[in-house]
N, C-alpha and C positions, 0 to 999 in steps of 0.2 A: 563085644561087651558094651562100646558108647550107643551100639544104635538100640539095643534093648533098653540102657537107661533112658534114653531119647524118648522110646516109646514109650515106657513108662511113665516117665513123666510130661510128656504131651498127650498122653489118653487122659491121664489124671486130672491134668487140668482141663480138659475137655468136658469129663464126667463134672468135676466141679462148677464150671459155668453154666452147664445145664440144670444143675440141682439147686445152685445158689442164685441164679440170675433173679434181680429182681421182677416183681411183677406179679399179676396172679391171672391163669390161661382163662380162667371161669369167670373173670370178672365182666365178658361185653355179655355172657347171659345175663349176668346178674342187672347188666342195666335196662330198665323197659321204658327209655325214654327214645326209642327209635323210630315210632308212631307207625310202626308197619302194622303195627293188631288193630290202626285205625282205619286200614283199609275197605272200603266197600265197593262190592262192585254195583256199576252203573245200573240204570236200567230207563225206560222212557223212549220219547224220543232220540236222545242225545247216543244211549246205546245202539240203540237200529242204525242209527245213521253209521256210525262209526263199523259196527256188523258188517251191513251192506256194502260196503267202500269193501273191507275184508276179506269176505265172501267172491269178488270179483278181483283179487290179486291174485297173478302169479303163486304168490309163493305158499297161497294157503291150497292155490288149484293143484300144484304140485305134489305138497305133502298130503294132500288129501286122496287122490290119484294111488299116490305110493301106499298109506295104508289100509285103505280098501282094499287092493290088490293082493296085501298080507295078510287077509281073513279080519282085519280091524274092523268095529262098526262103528257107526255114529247116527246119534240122534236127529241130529240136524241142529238148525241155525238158534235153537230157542234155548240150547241148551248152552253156548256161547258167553263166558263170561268176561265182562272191558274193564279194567282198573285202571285210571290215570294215578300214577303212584310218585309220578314229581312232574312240574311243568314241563312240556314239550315229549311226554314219555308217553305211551298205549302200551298197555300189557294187555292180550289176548288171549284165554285159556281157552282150548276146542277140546270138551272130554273126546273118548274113545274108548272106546273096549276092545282089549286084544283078543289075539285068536284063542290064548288059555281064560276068558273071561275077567280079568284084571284092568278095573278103569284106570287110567292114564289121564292125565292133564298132558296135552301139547300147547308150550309156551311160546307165544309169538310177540317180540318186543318192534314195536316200529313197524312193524312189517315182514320181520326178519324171525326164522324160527331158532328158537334160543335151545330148548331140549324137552325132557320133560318131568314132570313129578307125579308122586301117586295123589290120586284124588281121596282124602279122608272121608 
């Protein structure tokens, strides 16, 4: 009988913490002072150069290797988008298209491949 009132009332107040906590989960949407929508990506010289450098790394030779290999395609180097989105940071998107026809963004931060997103 003590450990079902137990339960009872440590669910309870479980439930309540969750329903009463302060706070509100929707509020970092709501703020657009994040400046990520002021992103653009490079282009110029300064992109090529950074491509280039890219292009002859390991780890883009690698994943690049590996999705070929899985019926993935790519356009090439023109299609490559650079965003510096804080000092000392390179973001690298390399589209592709998979083998059921679905572009893909593959995200490479530093040099380092992070995962990936659908391209809109």
């Amino acid at each position: 009988m003590k450990k079902k009132i137990m339960a009872l009332l440590f669910g309870g107040a479980m439930a309540f913490s969750l329903f009463a906590a302060p706070g509100n989960p929707v509020q970092a949407a709501e703020n657009d002072d994040c400046g990520c929508h002021d992103l653009v990506p490079l282009s110029g010289a300064e992109r090529n150069k950074i491509v280039a450098k890219f292009l002859s790394s390991d780890a883009f030779k690698d994943k690049k290797a590996e999705l070929l290999s899985s019926g993935n395609k790519w356009n090439g180097a023109h299609t490559i988008e650079v965003v510096l989105p804080a000092e000392g940071v390179t973001m690298i998107g390399v589209p592709f298209i998979d083998a059921n026809g679905v572009p893909l963004m593959y995200v490479f931060l530093n040099g380092t491949f992070v995962g990936t997103a659908p391209v809109n």
